[in-house]
SELUMFI-306994 format. One record per residue (C-alpha): x, y, z. Coordinates in pm, whole numbers, always signed. Layout:
     east    north       up
        X        Y        Z
...
***
This chain:
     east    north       up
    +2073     -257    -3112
    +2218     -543    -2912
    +2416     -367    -2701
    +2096     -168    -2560
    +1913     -486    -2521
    +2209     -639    -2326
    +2072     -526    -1971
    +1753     -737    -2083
    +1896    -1015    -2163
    +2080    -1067    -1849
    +1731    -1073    -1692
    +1578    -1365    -1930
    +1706    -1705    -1842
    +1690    -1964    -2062
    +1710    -2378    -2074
    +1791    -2573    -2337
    +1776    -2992    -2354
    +1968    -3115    -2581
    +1870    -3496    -2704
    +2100    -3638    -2973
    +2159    -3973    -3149
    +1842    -4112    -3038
    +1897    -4419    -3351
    +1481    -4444    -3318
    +1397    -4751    -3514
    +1096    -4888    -3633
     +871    -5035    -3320
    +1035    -5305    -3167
    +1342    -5335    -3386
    +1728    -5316    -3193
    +2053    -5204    -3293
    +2382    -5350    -3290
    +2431    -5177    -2948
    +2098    -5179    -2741
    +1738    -5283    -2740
    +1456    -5082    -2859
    +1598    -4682    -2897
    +1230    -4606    -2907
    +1141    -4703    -2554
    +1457    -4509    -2376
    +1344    -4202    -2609
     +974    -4228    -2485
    +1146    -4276    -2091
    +1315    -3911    -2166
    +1051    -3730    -2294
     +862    -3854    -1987
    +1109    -3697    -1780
    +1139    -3392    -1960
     +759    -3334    -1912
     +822    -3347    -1554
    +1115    -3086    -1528
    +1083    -2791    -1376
    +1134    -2563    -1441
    +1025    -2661    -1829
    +1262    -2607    -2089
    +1243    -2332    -2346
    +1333    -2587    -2643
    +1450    -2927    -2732
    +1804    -2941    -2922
    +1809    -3234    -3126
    +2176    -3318    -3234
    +2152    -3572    -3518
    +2141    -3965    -3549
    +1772    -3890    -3493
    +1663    -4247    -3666
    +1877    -4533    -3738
    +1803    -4638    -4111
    +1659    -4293    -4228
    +1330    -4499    -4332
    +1035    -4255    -4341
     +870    -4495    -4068
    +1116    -4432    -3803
    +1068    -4085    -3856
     +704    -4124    -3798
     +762    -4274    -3527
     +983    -4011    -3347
     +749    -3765    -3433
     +530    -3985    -3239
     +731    -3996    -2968
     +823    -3630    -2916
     +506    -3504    -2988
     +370    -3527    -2620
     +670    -3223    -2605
     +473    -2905    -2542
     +815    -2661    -2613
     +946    -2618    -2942
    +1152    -2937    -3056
    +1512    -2834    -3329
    +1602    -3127    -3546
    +1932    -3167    -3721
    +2010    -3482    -3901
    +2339    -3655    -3847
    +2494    -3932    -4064
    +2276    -4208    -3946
    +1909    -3973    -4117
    +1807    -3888    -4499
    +1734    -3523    -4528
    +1422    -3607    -4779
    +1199    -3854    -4516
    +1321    -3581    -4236
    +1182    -3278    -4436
     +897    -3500    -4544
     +762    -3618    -4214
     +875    -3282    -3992
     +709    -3077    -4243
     +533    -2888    -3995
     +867    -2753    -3896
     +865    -2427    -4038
    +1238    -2383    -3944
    +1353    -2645    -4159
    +1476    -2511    -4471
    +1244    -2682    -4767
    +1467    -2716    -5064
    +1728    -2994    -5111
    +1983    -2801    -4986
    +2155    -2877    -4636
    +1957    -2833    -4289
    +2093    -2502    -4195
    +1855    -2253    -4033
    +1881    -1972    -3725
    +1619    -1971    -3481
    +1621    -1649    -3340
    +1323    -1604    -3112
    +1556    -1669    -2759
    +1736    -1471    -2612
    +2014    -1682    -2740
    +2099    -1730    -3122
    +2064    -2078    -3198
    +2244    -2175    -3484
    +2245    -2503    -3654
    +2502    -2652    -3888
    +2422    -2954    -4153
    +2757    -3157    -4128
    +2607    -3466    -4306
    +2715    -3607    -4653
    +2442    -3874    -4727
    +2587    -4231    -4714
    +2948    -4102    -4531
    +3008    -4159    -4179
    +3243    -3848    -4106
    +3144    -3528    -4173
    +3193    -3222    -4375
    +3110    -2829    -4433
    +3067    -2693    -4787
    +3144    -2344    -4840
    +2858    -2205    -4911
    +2742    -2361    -4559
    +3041    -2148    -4394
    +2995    -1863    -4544
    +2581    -1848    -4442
    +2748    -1929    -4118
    +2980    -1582    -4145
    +2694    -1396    -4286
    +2454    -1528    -3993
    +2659    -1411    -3717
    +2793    -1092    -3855
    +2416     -970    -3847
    +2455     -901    -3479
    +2835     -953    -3385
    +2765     -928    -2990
    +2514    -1150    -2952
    +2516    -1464    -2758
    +2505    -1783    -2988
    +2499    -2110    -2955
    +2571    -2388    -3247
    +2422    -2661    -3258
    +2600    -2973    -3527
    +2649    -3331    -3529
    +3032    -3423    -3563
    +3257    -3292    -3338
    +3543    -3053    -3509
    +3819    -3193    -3272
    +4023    -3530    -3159
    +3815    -3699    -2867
    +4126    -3937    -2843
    +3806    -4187    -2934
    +3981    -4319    -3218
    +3689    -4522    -3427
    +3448    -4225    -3366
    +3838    -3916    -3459
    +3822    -4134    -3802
    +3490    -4001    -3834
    +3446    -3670    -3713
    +3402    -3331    -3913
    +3698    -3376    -4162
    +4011    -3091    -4123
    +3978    -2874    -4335
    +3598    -2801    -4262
    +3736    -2812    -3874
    +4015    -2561    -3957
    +3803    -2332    -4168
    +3481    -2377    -3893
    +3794    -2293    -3660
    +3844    -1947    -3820
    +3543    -1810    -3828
    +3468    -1871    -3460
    +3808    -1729    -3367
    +3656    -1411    -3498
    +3347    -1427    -3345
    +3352    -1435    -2927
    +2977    -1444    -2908
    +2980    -1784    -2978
    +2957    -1951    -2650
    +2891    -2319    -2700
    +2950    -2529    -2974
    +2677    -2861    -2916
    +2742    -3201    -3108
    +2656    -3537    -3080
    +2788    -3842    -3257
    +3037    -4030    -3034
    +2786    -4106    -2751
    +2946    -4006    -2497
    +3022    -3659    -2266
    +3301    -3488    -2400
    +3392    -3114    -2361
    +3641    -2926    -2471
    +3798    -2561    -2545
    +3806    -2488    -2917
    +3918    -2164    -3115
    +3810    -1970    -2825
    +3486    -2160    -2748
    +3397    -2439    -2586
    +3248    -2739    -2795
    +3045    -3028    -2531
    +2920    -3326    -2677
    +2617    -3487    -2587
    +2526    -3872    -2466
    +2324    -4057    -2667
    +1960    -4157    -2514
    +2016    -4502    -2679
    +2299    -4639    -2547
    +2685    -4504    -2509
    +3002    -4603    -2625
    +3247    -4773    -2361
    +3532    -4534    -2294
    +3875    -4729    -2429
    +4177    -4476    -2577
    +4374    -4739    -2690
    +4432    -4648    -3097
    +4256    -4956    -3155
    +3943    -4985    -3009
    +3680    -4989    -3203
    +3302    -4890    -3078
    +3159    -5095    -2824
    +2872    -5035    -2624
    +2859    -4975    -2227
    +2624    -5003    -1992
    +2605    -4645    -1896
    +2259    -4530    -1884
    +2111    -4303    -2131
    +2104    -3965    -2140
    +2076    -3577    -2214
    +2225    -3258    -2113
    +2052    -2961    -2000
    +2235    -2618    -2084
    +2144    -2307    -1861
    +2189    -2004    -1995
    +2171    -1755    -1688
    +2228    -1436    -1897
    +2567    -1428    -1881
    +2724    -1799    -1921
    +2602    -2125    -2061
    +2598    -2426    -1767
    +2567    -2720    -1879
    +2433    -3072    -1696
    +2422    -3399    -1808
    +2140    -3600    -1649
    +2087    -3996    -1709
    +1740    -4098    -1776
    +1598    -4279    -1512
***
């Protein structure tokens, strides 16, 4: 069926904004890196409402509060709800699954048992796939097996068409070596690794995590990872840095699909 739909597709274009590791706190409280998160959150969203054209949907790659306290997650609800598009949350090590499901509850995507945040979204033109990476209270991240096989299962439905992944930890060495300590652990990488090796469709893998822009080519893909729209890390690949924060401006990236290939932008927020 997807191959006689292929001549459509190449007509529908598609944008995608991807927001990750916003670390939203509750009003008026900092991190260890940055002021408010909150206020550089509410300066994107403003910006986003002016693009245009207007994006299809809002990826959201994790870190999406700083605590996991139910009232930062009211508050970023708060915050992107002036977002007319739909808005795709997945948690990342920094958010608690239970306050997430609790507050976003009007997100019919989100899967509502206790199981891990996995769910396809397939009303693009692109398959948007998200992965759960987080174990609650661990910084690095992992991918059970049932969570890989759904994965399998998921994309063998239609084997040809073009799929993006969305997760929070990166499956490969950024040479960043505080955030490599805790990225998705080997063997979820290696067996992740696998099943996109047998799946071309995939085009993008999209993380978040190490704040910071970061692309690379990966089992036949190509995995980018997001800035943060808090604050970034300083770049430093001496073995031991640890993370420090820069003065780079926040930030998003915008991924085009154009029917054929995903482009992807990274845009600070101004």
């Amino acid at each position: 069926m997807w191959r006689g739909l292929r001549y459509l597709a190449l007509l529908i274009h598609m944008i995608f904004v991807q927001i990750s590791d916003t670390h939203v706190t509750r009003a008026g409280d900092r991190t260890n890196h940055s002021g408010d998160p909150g206020v550089t959150l509410a300066r994107c969203v403003e910006q986003l409402q002016r693009m245009a054209p207007a994006p299809d949907a809002i990826l959201a790659s994790g870190d999406l509060v700083n605590l996991g306290e139910e009232a930062e997650y009211e508050r970023l609800r708060g915050l992107l709800a002036p977002l007319a598009m739909p808005v795709y949350l997945i948690p990342g090590n920094h958010d608690l699954r239970a306050p997430l499901r609790s507050v976003f509850h009007q997100h019919d995507y989100l899967p509502c048992d206790r199981s891990s945040i996995c769910y396809c979204i397939e009303r693009h033109s692109v398959r948007l796939i998200a992965l759960d990476t987080v174990t609650e209270g661990v910084e690095g991240g992992t991918l059970e097996d049932q969570q890989l096989g759904w994965l399998e299962q998921t994309l063998a439905i239609a084997p040809e068409r073009p799929t993006i992944i969305v997760m929070h930890h990166p499956p490969f060495r950024t040479g960043l070596a505080c955030m490599d300590e805790i990225a998705l652990a080997g063997d979820s990488a290696r067996s992740l690794g696998k099943i996109i090796e047998r799946y071309p469709c995939v085009e993008r893998i999209l993380c978040g995590h190490v704040h910071r822009t970061i692309h690379a080519r990966w089992h036949g893909t190509t995995v980018s990872v997001c800035p943060s729209t808090a604050f970034q890390m300083a770049f430093d690949l001496r073995d031991e840095a640890a993370f420090t924060g820069s003065a780079e401006p926040p930030a998003y990236q915008v991924h085009c699909w154009n029917g054929e290939q995903l482009v992807t932008h990274t845009v600070s927020v101004t």
